[in-house]
Steps between C-alpha positions, in 0.01 A plus 500: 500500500544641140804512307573858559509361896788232398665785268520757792590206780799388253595811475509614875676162617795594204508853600507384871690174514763705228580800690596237827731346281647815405538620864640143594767547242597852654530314793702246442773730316495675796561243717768411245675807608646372795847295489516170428469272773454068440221381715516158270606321778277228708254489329302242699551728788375764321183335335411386902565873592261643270229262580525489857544913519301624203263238403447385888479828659740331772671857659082677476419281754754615764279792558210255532174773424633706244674155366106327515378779316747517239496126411090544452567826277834276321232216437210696392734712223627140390189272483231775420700621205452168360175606400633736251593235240122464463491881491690507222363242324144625569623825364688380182227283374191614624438179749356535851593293770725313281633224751152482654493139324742351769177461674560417877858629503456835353194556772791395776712786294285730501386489868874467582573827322187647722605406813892582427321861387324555816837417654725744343230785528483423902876457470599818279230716763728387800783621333351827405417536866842400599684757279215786556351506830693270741779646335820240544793676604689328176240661268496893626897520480599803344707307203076383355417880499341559126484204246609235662219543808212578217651262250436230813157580510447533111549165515265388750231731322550251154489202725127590623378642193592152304395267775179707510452522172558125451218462794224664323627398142370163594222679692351588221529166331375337765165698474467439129576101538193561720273683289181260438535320209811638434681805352722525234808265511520544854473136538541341837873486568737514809452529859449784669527468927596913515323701209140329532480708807571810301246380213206633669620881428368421165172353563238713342787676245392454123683129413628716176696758718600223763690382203621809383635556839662114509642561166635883673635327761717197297589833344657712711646192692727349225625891413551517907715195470691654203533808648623341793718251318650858356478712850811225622773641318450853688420305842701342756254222419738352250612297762203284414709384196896548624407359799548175337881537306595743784480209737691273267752730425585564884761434669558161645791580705563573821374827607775709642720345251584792252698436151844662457568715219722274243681810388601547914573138527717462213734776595521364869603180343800655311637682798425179673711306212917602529476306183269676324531744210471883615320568162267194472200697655552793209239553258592371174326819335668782677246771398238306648286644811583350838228318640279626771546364863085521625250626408355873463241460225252233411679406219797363704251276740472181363208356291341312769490764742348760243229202487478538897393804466252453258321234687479700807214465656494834702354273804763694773598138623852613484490813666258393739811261628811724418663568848659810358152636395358379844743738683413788284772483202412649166522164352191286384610225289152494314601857417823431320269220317298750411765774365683248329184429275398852451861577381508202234161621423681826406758384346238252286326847392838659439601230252094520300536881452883463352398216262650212696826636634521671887641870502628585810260687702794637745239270754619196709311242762798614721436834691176573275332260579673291834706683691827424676332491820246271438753232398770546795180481745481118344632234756494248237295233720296382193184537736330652171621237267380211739186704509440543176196272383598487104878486601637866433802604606534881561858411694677374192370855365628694847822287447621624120390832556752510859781325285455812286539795759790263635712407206426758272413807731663427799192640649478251816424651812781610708488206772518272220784652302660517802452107551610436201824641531581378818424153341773656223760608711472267842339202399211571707205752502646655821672765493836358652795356388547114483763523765286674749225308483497230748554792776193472604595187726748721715202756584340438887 
């Protein structure tokens, strides 16, 4: 490799690696969008959460073939990758092979990489079968129609392409190592229990074009990595990084245990108090904007759950288990996932085109994107949450956004508003007063 190879390779990992960065910086102000929430807390529990969930693939498994598969895809993506730190090295300084003098243990890396490649190819060509022809009844739902269902197999198209060129990368080195009396500094290096059965597609090929096609192939593999590396920000493949803080930041408490709005609590409190001072709960700065009860943009979620929807997975695990969905309700919790990051996606465009402030848009996730009727069909059993195999929860989502139509719309439906003030005015959600209500003894 000539200089003008290191030159253009520096260049195209700065170019590559720098406009990730860039994106991951988008990202993370708009994550920073979201309320402020502290998930400081336990943080042994937490460290044990992420490991056991993200790192250990622990929730995968409960779905034990799609679980197999994805643990031999997770593993190939980790371990295989490894290989690119001789990549780059190769490319910056004109080296070949440049760990090849580990001797024994790069041969047992090598053929590892092989065999995990093999793996994920059989692995990724199951799934491709499972989404396209079988056709799983959590992959044709009508909330994947457009990007999401092609972005899905986008991504399955990379995987092949870079295990396959990886495959016949080494290939081609393994045929030159061969050459009699050698070629080049194709020296003998590595172990190859895969690719020396694809070797022979070269026998009788020019050795000078087998290594222009070995040298095509390292090619177009590290720029498929880049571009791939780059393709994440757009893809509900991100999860292959927020997988691993999204699990951390979850929450450790009970589920069905729901926070109470401090603003709510305080003022319950004072009427609570005979004590207390009327005007304590006042706003020192009378001018200032009451704050809102719920939540009908993304901006009033809180930071972790604008992370949740990041990391989505798309996988349908949620909806797949949602009773309401089951019965034929408008609601699929992988859905309101879905809208929540396509709406802070907006919003994250909104604020590039004004220069770093957000101009209304006269748009809200509330009614343009989820409607009312999705969110009342919710029977808040945290099926989807306990489903969930990087720990999302679209409930805590459904929640805020009901707390809005209630407390700042009363927009609940009309058994519930009715509920609610029979639970006012008698005590009781019936609709009876307290005196009358032991009557029912007296009936035959």
């Amino acid at each position: 490799m000539n200089y003008l190879d290191n030159i253009l390779f520096a260049i195209l990992l700065v170019v590559g690696i720098g406009y990730f960065a860039q994106n991951v910086k988008k990202l993370i102000r708009n994550i920073k969008l979201g309320r402020e929430v502290n998930r400081s807390d336990r943080s042994s529990e937490r460290w044990a959460n992420m490991a056991l969930i993200a790192l250990g693939q622990s929730k995968m498994v409960k779905r034990p073939v799609a679980g197999f598969l994805h643990i031999i895809v997770y593993a190939g993506f980790v371990i295989i990758n490894l290989e690119v730190l001789e990549i780059i090295i190769d490319g910056l300084f004109g080296t070949h092979r440049v760990f090849s003098g580990l001797g024994v243990f790069y041969d047992f890396l090598i053929g590892s990489f092989e065999i995990l490649a093999l793996l994920v190819l059989i692995s990724v060509i199951i799934f491709l079968i499972r989404r396209n022809i079988i056709k799983l009844k959590r992959f044709i739902s009508s909330d994947l129609n457009g990007w999401p269902r092609s972005d899905a197999n986008y991504i399955l198209y990379f995987e092949i392409v870079l295990m396959s060129l990886f495959l016949l990368m080494n290939a081609a080195d393994y045929h030159l190592q061969n050459v009699p009396g050698g070629f080049g500094h194709y020296a003998q290096a590595g172990a190859f229990p895969v690719s020396q059965y694809l070797a022979p597609i070269f026998d009788g090929m020019d050795n000078a074009l087998v290594a222009l096609l070995e040298r095509g192939f390292w090619w177009v593999h590290i720029v498929g990595i880049l571009v791939f590396l780059n393709y994440l920000y757009f893809s509900k493949h991100l999860h292959i990084l927020l997988a691993f803080p999204n699990t951390y930041y979850a929450d450790l408490n009970q589920k069905g245990q729901f926070d109470n709005l401090e603003s709510v609590t305080k003022e319950v409190k004072l009427m609570m108090d005979p004590n207390a001072d009327p005007f304590a709960a006042a706003p020192a700065d009378e001018n200032a904007v009451p704050g809102k009860f719920g939540a009908s943009d993304v901006q009033d979620l809180n930071w972790v759950q604008l992370l949740n929807a990041y990391t989505c997975t798309e996988c349908g695990r949620c909806t797949s288990a949602c009773p309401a969905n089951q019965t034929g309700k408008k609601l699929s919790p992988r859905k309101i996932m879905m809208d929540t990051r396509d709406r802070l996606t907006e919003v994250g465009k909104n604020i590039d085109a004004n220069k770093g402030v957000f101009i209304p848009d006269n748009k809200t996730l509330l009614n343009d994107y989820i409607s009312p009727e999705e969110l009342w069909a919710c029977t808040s059993c945290n099926a989807c949450v306990e489903e969930c195999p990087v720990n999302i929860s679209p409930l805590s989502i459904i929640m805020d956004m009901r707390r809005y139509l209630v407390m700042e719309q009363s927009a609940a439906p009309m058994s519930l508003n009715a509920m609610m003030t029979n639970i006012e005015n008698n005590g009781a959600p019936w609709q009876y007063s307290q005196q009358d209500r032991l009557n029912w003894k007296n009936e035959n």
